[in-house]
C-alpha positions as CSV (number, residue, x, y, z in Angstrom):
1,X,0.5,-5.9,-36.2
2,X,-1.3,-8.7,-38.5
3,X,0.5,-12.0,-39.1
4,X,-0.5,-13.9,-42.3
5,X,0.8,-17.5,-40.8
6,X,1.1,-20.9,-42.3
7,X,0.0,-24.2,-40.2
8,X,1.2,-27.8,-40.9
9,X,-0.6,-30.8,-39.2
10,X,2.0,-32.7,-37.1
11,X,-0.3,-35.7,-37.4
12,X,-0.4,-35.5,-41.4
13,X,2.6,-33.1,-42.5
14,X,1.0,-32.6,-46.2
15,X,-1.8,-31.0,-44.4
16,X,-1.5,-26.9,-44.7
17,X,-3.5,-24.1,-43.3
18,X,-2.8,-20.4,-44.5
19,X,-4.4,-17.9,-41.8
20,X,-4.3,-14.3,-41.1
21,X,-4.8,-12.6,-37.0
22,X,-3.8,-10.0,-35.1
23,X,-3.3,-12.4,-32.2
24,X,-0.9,-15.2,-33.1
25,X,-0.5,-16.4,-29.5
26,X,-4.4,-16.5,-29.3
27,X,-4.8,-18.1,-32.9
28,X,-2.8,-21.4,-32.5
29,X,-4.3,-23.0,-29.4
30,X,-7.7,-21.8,-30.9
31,X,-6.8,-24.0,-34.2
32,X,-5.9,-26.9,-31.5
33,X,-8.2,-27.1,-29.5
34,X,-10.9,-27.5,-32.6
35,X,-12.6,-24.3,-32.8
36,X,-12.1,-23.6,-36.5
37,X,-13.8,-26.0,-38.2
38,X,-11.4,-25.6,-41.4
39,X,-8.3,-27.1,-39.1
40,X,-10.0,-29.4,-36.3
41,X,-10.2,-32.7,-38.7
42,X,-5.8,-32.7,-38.8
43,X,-4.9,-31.3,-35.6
44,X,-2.3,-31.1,-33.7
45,X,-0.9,-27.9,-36.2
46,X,2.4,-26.4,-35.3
47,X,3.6,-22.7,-36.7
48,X,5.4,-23.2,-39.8
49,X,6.0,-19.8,-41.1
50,X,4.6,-16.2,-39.9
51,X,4.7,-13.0,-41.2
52,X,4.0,-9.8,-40.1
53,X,2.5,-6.4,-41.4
54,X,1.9,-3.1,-40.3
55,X,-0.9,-2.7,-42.2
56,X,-4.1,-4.9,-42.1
57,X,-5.1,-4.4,-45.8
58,X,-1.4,-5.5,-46.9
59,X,-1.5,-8.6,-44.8
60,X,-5.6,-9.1,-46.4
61,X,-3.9,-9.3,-50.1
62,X,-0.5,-10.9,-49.3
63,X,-3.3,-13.9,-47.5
64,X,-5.4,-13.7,-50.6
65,X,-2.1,-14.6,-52.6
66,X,-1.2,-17.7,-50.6
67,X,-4.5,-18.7,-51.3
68,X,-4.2,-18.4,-55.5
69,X,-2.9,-21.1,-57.6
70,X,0.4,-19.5,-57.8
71,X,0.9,-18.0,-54.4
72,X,0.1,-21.6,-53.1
73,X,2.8,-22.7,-55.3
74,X,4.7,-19.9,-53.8
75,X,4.7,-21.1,-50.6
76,X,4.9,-24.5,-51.3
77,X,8.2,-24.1,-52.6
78,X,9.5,-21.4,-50.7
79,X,8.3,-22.0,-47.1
């Protein structure tokens, strides 16, 4: 499986990170512990919403779209 996910700082709430793995359980403590360098300035992150495909390459685009003006919007307002 492949999990696009959705991060939100627990020290500053507005603070999102949209991710994609095929280790969720690996991929959190990574994000708090500092080794992405995208997420280590507003840690502690908690999950906030993940979702998971069968397929890598659906899971690639569906990330790609959270990441676009209007999939950002997306999940703003629906997650």
């Amino acid at each position: 499986m492949w999990y696009v996910y959705i991060l939100r700082s627990i020290a500053h709430p507005a603070q999102r990170y949209i991710g994609l793995t095929d280790d969720i359980d690996r991929r959190l403590p990574e994000h708090n512990s500092g080794q992405s360098p995208h997420t280590s300035k507003f840690r502690p992150w908690k999950l906030d919403v993940i979702i998971g495909f069968a397929e890598k390459s659906k899971a690639v685009a569906f990330e790609r779209y959270l990441k676009s003006g209007s999939g950002f919007a997306f999940s703003k307002k629906h997650f």
